[in-house]
C-alpha positions as CSV (number, residue, x, y, z in Angstrom):
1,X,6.9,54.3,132.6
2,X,10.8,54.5,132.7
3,X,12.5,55.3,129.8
4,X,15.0,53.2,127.8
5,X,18.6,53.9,127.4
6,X,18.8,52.5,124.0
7,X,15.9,51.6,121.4
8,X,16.5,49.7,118.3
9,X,13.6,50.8,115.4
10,X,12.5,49.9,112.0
11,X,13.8,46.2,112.7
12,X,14.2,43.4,111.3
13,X,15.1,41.7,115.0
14,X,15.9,38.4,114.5
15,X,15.6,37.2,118.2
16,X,16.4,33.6,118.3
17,X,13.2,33.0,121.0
18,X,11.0,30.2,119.6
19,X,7.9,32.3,121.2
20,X,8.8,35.5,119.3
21,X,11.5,35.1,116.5
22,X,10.7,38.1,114.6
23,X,10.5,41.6,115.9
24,X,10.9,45.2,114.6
25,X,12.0,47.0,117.8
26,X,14.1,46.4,121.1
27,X,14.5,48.7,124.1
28,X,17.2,48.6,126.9
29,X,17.4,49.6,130.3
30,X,20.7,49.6,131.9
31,X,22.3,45.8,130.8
32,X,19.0,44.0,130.0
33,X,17.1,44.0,127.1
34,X,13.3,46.1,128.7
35,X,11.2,45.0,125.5
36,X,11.2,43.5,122.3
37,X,8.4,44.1,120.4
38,X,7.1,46.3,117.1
39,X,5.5,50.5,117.4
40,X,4.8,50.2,120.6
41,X,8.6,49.6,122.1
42,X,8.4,53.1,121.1
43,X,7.0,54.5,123.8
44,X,10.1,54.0,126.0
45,X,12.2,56.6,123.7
46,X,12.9,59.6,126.3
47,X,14.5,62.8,126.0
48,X,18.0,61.0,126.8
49,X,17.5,57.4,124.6
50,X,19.9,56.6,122.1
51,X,18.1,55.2,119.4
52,X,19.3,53.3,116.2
53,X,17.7,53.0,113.2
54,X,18.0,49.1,111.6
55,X,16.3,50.1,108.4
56,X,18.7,47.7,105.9
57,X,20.5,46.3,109.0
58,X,19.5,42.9,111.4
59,X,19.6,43.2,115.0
60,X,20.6,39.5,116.2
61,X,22.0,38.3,120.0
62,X,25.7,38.7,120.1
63,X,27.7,35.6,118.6
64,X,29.2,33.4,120.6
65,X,32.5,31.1,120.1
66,X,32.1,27.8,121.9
67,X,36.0,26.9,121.4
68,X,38.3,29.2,120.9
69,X,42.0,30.6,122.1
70,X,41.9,33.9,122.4
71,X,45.0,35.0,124.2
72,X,47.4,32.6,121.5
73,X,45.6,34.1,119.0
74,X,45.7,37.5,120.1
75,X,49.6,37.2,120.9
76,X,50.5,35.5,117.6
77,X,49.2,38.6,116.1
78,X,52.4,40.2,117.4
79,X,54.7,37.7,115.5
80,X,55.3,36.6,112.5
81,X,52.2,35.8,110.0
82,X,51.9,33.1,107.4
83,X,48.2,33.6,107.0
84,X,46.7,34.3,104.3
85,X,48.8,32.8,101.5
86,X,49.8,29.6,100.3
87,X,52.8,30.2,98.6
88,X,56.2,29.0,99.8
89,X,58.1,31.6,98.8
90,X,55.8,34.5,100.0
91,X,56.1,32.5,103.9
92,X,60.2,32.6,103.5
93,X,59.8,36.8,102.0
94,X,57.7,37.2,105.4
95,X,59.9,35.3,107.5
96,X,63.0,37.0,106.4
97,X,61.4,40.1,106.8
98,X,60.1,38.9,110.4
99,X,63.7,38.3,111.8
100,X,65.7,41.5,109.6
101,X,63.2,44.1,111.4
102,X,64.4,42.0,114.7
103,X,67.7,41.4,115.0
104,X,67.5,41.7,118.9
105,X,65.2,38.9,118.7
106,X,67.2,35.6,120.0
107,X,64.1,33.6,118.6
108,X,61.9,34.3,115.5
109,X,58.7,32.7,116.3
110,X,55.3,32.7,114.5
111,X,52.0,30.3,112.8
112,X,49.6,30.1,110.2
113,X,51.3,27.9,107.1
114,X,49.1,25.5,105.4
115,X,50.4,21.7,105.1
116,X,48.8,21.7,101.4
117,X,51.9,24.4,100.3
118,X,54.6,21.3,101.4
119,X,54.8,17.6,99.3
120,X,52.8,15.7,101.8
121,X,52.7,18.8,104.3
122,X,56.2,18.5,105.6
123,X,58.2,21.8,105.1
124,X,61.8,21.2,106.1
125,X,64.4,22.7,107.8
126,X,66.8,23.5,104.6
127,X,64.2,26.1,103.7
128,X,64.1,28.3,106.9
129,X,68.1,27.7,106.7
130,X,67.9,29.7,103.8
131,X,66.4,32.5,105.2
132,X,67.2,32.6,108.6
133,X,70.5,30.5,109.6
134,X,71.8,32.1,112.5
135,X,68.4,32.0,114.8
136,X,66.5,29.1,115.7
137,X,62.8,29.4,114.1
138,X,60.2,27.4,115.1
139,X,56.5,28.2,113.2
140,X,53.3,26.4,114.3
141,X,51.3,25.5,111.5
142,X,47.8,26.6,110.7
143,X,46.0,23.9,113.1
144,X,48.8,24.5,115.7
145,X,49.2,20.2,115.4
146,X,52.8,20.6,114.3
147,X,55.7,23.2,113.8
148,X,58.2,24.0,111.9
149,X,61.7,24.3,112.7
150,X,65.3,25.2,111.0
151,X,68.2,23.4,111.9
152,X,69.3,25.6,114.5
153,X,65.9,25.4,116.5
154,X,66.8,21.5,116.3
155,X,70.3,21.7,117.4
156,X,69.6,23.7,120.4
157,X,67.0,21.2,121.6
158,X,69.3,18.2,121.2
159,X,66.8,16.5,118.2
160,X,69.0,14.1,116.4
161,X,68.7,10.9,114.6
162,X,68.7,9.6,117.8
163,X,66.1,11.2,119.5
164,X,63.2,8.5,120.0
165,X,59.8,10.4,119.0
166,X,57.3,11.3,122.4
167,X,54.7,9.0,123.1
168,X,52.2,11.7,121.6
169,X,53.6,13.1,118.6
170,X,56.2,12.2,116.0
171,X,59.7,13.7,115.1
172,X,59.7,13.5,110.5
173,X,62.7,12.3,109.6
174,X,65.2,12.6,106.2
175,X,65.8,8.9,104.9
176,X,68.8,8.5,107.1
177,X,66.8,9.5,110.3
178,X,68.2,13.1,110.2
179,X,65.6,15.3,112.0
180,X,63.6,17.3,108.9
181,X,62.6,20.2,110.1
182,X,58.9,19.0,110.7
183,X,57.6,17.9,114.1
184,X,53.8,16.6,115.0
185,X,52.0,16.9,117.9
186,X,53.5,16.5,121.2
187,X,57.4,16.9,119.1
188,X,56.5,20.9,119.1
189,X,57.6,20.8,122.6
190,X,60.8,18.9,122.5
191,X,61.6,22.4,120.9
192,X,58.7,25.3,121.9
193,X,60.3,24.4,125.6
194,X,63.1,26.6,124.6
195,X,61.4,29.8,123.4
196,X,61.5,32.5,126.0
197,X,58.5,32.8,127.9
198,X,55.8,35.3,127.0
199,X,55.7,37.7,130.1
200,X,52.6,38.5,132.1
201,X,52.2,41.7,130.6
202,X,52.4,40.4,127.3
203,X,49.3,37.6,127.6
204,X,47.5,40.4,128.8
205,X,48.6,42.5,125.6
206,X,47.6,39.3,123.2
207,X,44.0,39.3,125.2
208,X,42.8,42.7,125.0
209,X,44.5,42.8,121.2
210,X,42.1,39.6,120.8
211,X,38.9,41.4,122.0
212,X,39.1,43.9,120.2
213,X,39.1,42.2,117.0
214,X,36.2,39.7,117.9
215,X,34.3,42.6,119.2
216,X,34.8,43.9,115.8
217,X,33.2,40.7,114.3
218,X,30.1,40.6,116.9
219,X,31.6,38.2,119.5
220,X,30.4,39.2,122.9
221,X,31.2,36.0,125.0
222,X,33.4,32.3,124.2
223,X,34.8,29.6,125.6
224,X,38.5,29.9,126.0
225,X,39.6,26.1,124.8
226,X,43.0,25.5,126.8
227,X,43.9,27.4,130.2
228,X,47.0,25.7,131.1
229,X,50.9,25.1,130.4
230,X,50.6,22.5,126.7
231,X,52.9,22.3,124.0
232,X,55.7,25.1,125.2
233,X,53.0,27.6,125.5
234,X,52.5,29.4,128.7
235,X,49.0,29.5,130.8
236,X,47.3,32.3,129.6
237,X,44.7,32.3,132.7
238,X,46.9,35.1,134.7
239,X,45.8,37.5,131.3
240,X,42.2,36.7,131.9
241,X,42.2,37.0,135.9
242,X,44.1,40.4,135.6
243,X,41.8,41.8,133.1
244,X,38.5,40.9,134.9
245,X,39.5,42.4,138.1
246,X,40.4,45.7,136.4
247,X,37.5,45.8,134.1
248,X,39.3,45.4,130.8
249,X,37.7,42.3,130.3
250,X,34.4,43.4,128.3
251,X,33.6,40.0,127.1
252,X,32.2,36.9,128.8
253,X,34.4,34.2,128.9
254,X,34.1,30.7,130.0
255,X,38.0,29.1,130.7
256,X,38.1,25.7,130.0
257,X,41.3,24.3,132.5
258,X,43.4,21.7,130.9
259,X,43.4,18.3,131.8
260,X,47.4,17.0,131.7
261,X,47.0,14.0,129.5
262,X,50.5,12.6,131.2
263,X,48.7,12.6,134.5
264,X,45.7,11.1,136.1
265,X,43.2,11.6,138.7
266,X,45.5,13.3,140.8
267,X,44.8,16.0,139.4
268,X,41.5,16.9,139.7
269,X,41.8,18.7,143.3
270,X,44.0,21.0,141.2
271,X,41.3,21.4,139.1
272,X,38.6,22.1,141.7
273,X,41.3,24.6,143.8
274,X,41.6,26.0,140.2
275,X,37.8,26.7,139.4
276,X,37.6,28.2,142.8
277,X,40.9,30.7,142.4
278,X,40.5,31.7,138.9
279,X,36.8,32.5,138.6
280,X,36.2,36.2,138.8
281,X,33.1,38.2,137.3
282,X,33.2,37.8,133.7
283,X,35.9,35.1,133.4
284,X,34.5,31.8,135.0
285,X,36.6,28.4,134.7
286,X,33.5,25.8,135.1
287,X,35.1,23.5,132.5
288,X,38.4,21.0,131.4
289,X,39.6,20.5,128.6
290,X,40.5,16.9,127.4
291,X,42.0,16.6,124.2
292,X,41.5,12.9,122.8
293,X,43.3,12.5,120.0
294,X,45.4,14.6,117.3
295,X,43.9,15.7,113.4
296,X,43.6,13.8,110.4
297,X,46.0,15.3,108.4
298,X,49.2,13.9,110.4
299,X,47.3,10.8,110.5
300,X,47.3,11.3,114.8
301,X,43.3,11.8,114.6
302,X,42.1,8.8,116.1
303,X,40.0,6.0,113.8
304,X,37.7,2.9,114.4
305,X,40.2,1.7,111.7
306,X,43.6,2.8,109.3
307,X,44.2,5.2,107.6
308,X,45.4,4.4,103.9
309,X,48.3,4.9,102.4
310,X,49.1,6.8,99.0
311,X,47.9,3.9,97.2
312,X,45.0,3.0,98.7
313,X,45.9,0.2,101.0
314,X,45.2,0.0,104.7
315,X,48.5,0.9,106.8
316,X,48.9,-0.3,110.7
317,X,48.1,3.8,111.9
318,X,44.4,4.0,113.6
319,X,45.9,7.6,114.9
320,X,45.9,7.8,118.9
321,X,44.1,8.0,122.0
322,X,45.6,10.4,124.4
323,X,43.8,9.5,127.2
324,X,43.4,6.1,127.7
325,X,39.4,5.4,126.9
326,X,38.7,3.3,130.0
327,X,40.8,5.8,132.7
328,X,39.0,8.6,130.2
329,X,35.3,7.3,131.7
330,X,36.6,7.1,135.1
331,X,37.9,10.5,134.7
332,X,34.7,12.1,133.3
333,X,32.6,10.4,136.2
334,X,34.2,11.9,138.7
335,X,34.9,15.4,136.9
336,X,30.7,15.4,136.0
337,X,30.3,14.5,139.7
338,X,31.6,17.7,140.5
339,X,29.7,19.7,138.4
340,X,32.5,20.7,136.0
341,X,31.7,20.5,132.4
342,X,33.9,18.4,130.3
343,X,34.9,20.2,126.8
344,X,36.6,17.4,124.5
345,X,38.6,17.3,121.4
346,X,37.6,14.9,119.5
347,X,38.3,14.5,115.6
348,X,38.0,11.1,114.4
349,X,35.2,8.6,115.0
350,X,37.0,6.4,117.4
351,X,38.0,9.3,119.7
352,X,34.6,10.5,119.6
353,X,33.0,7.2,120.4
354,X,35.2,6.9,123.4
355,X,34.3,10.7,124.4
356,X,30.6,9.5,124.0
357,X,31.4,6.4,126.0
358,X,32.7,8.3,128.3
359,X,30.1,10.6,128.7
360,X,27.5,7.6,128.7
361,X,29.6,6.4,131.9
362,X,29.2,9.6,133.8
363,X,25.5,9.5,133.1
364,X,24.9,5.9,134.6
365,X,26.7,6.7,137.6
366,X,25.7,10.1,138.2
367,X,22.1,10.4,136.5
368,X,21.7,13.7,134.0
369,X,23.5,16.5,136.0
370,X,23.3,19.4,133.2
371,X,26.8,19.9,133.2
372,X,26.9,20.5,129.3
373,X,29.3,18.2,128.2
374,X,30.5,18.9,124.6
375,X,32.5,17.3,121.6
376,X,34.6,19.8,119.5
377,X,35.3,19.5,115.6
378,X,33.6,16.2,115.1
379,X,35.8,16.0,111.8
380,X,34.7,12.0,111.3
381,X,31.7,10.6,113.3
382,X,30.6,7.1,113.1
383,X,26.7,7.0,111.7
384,X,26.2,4.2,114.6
385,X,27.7,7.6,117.3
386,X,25.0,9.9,115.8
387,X,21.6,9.8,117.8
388,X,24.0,9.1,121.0
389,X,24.7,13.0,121.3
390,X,20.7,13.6,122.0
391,X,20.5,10.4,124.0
392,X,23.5,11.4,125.9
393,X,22.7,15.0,126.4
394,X,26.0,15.5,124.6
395,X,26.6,19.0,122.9
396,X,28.0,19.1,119.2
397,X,30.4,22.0,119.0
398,X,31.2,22.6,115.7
399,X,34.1,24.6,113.4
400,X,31.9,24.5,109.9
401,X,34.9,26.9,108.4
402,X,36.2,23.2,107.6
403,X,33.5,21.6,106.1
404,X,34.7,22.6,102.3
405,X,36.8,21.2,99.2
406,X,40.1,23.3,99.8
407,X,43.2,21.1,99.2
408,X,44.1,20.1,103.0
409,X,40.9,18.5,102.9
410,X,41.0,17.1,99.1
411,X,44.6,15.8,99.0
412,X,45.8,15.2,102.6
413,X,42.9,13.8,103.9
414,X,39.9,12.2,102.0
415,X,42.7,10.4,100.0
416,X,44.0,8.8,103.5
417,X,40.6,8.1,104.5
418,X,39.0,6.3,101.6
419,X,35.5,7.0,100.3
420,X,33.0,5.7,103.4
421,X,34.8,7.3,105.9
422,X,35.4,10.6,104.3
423,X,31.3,10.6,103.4
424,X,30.8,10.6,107.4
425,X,32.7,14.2,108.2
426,X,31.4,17.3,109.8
427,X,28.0,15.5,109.4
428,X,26.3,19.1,110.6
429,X,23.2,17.9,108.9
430,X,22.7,14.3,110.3
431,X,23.5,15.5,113.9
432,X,20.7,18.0,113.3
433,X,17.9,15.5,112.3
434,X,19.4,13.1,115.1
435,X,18.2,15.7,117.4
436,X,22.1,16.7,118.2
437,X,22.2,20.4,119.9
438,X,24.8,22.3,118.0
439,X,27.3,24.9,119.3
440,X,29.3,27.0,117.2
441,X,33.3,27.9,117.2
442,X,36.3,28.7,115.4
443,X,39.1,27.6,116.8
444,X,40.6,30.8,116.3
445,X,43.9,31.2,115.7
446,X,43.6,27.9,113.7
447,X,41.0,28.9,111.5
448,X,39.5,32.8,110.8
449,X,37.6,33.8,114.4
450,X,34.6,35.7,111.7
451,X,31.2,33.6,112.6
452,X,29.9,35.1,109.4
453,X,32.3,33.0,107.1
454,X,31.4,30.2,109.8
455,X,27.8,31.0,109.1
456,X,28.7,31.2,105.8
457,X,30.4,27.6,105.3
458,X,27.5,26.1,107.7
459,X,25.0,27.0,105.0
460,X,26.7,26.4,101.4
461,X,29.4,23.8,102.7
462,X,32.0,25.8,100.1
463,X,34.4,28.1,101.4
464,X,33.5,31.9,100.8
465,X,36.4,32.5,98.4
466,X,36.0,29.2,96.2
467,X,36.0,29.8,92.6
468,X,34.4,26.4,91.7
469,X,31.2,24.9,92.7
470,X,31.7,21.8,94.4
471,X,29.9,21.8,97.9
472,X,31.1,19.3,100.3
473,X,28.4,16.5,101.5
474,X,25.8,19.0,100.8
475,X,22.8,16.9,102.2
476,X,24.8,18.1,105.6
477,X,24.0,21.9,104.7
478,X,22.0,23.6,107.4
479,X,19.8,26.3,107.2
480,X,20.6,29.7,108.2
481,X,18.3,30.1,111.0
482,X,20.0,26.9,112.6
483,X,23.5,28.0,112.0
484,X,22.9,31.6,113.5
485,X,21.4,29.5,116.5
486,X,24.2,27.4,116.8
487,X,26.6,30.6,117.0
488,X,24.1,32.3,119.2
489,X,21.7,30.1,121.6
490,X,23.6,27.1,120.8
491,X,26.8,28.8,122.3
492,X,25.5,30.2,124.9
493,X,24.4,27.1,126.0
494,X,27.5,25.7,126.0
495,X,29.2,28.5,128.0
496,X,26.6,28.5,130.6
497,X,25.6,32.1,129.9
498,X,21.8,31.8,130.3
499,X,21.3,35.3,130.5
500,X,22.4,35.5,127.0
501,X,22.0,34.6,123.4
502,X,18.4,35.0,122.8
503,X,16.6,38.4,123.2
504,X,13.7,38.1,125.4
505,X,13.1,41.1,127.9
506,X,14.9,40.7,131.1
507,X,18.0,39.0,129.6
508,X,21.4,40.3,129.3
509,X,21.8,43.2,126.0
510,X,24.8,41.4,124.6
511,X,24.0,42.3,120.4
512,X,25.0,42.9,117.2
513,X,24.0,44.9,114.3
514,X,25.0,43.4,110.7
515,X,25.0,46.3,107.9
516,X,22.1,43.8,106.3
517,X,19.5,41.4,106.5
518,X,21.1,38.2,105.7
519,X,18.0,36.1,105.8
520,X,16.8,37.9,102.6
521,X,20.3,38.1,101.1
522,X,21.3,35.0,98.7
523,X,23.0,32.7,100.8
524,X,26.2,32.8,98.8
525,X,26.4,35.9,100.1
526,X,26.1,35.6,103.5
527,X,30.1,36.1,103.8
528,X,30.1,39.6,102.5
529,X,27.8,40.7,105.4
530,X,29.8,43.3,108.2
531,X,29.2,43.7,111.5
532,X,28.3,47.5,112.1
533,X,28.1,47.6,115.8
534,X,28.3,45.0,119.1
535,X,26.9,45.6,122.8
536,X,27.6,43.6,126.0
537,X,25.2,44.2,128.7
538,X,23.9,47.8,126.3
539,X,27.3,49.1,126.5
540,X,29.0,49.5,123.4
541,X,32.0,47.9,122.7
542,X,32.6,48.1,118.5
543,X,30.9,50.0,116.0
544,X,32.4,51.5,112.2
């Protein structure tokens, strides 16, 4: 009998198989998982295993983010950081800091401020002015929706009370029409088309600096959400081609290629000539990317009716469609005709009923072709949308780090959305019982890339770090089991990595080891748990 390379003892194994989900012990061979099993697993340990003992640990299949951007994330961790805070004058202490250590730096750049620090989330330019006046400064917020710029920033880009806004975002504006400082959605660029270029070398700096840390949190595989030029930002595919053909890439990535939204069919030879170029061992680009409509908090989400205004009333602002919804089915018919999998944003209930009905069109003309569409963040979804997603074969890809009471969702959005519609969002529990499948994500670096605090929210509906007790819609709570699936099975699913996300012998040994058992833990506790140590195909890529 050939010996294992590496045995797993003294379980618990949670393997996410419905025929075995409980085991004590796992062996592997090389990159696949040989057996999973109890005592007798033990009879592969040789004179040259590695074994690990799980005795207060939990062995589970590696997690899996199903929307994601790694190489932003992992660039932006270079520049300068608002996370983490809230406070205004903590962000203008860092940014000051930021550009005094970099006075060779012609632009200071950065993200991560929250819109509940501003009045109505609109920092403005006066306030960078005072700590930086020389340099323009242009900061994505923590959604990466909108940015913030000084006055200098603005200048340079020739934004003026003039300056009409873009058909897909909006420049704010000081009562006399005076650019603020604040600009939403497709604005950024009027101004992000100005910042140097990251290089190359640097994208492929921000990559391996990004799978490092979500090796460190279990990650072994995810689905890159935007491989193309958007918003300023250079196409971060070159980092992910480079590092697959010299084997820096240890991770399994799916690249999801953006679909320009000012453009039409045209462009899906591109698309098809890109798939082919780009894919290369672990990096595969078998998806687009087709962002519908904006976020709820700048009002750009887009709704089956208005928003309300600060008193209550109904404005004229149903938020907007991107993609027009009819050109959007023909789009998806002839994209799911060619086996690519379409990976939509879509936020509010109107954007994901024209997503669905999109969807629904590429089924009727193609038949069911298993290409795995799937509908990120699903902030607000109609109840009538609900049992489409199982009907429809339609994936639910989820970001449950959002579904909590935390001020951007008490004061900038419920208020705007009035009681109904704010009773149908992140509705993790109805898509569940309408026999929804669910995949898990972060949308790192909008939100923390840890699945455990995903996991975490998923289960409670209350952010780890609350100090109160409201939970948020709890009868759309999940149970832990589902949630690990979602950011295990569910994932894999999504990404089209088969081999993975379940242990069964013969699959792929992509794994983590937690430093507990969080199915016995309290589930308000499922936050504190650590990842110990992570594997892709048995090698070892992260352990403390």
């Amino acid at each position: 009998m050939t010996t294992a390379d590496l045995v797993f003892t003294r379980g618990p194994v949670l393997t996410m198989d419905a025929a075995r989900t409980r085991a004590t012990s796992l062996a592997v061979v090389g990159e696949r998982i040989a057996a999973v099993g109890h005592d007798e697993v033990r009879a592969l340990v040789g004179p040259d295993t590695e074994v690990v003992d799980l005795t207060g640990k939990l062995l589970l299949p590696g997690f899996q983010d199903a929307h994601i951007h790694a190489v932003y994330g992992g660039t932006e961790l270079a520049e300068c950081d608002l996370t983490g805070t809230v406070g205004v004058a903590e962000y203008l202490a860092r940014i000051r800091s930021y550009a005094d250590a970099r006075p060779d730096h012609v632009w200071i750049t950065g993200s991560g401020w929250s819109m509940e620090s501003f009045d109505g989330g609109l920092p403005t330019r006066q306030l960078l002015d005072s700590v930086v006046p020389d340099r323009p400064v242009l900061l994505s917020n923590r959604d990466h929706h909108g940015a913030w710029a000084n006055t200098r920033a603005l200048e340079l880009a020739g934004i003026t009370a003039a300056t009409p806004d873009p058909a897909d975002g909006r420049i704010e504006r000081e009562p006399d029409g005076t650019p603020s400082g604040m600009l939403q959605e497709g604005a950024t660029a009027l101004v992000a088309r100005l910042v140097p270029a990251s290089t190359p070398a640097d994208r492929l700096a921000g990559l391996l600096r990004a799978q490092e840390l979500l090796h460190s949190l279990g990650i072994t595989g995810w689905q890159d959400a935007l491989l193309g030029v958007f918003g300023g930002k250079p196409d971060p595919s070159d980092a992910y081609v480079s590092a697959a053909r010299d084997g820096s890439l240890t991770a399994r990535v799916t690249g999801a290629l953006w679909w320009d939204r000012e453009r039409g069919a045209e462009q899906i030879g591109e698309l098809v000539a890109l798939r082919e170029k780009l894919s290369h061992g672990r990096f595969r680009t078998g998806s687009v990317k087709i962002m519908q409509d904006g976020i709820a908090e700048n009002f750009t989400a887009a709704m089956t009716a208005p928003y309300l205004d600060g008193c209550g009333c109904a404005t004229t602002n149903s938020g907007l469609s991107f993609v027009d919804p009819e050109a959007l089915r023909g789009y998806v018919t002839r994209l799911d005709a060619l086996d690519f999998q379409v990976h939509f944003h879509a936020l509010g209930d109107r954007a994901v009923r024209e997503a669905l009905d999109a969807v629904e069109a590429a089924v009727a003309a193609n038949g069911h072709r298993g290409n795995r569409h799937h509908l990120a963040h699903l902030q607000v979804v109609h109840p009538d949308d609900l049992p489409r997603f199982a009907r429809l074969g339609a994936i639910a890809n989820i970001q449950p780090l959002w579904a909590a009471h935390e001020p951007q969702m008490d004061e900038l959005t419920v208020p705007f959305l009035g009681p109904e519609r704010a009773a149908w969002q992140y509705p993790f529990g109805d898509l569940l019982r309408a026999g929804a499948t669910l995949a898990a994500g972060s949308d790192w670096p909008v939100s923390s890339p840890d699945p455990l605090e995903g996991i975490h929210v998923a289960v409670n509906r209350k952010d780890p770090e609350a100090t109160d007790d409201r939970v948020f819609l709890p009868e759309q709570r999940l149970d832990l089991t589902t949630a690990l699936a979602a950011y295990t099975a569910g994932s894999a699913h999504v990404n089209g990595l088969d081999d993975t996300g379940i242990l069964r012998p013969g699959r792929l040994a992509d794994l983590v080891v937690l430093d507990r058992d969080i199915l016995t833990s309290p589930p308000e506790e499922i936050a504190e748990a650590r990842v110990e140590r992570t594997y892709v195909g048995g090698r070892l890529v992260h352990s403390v």
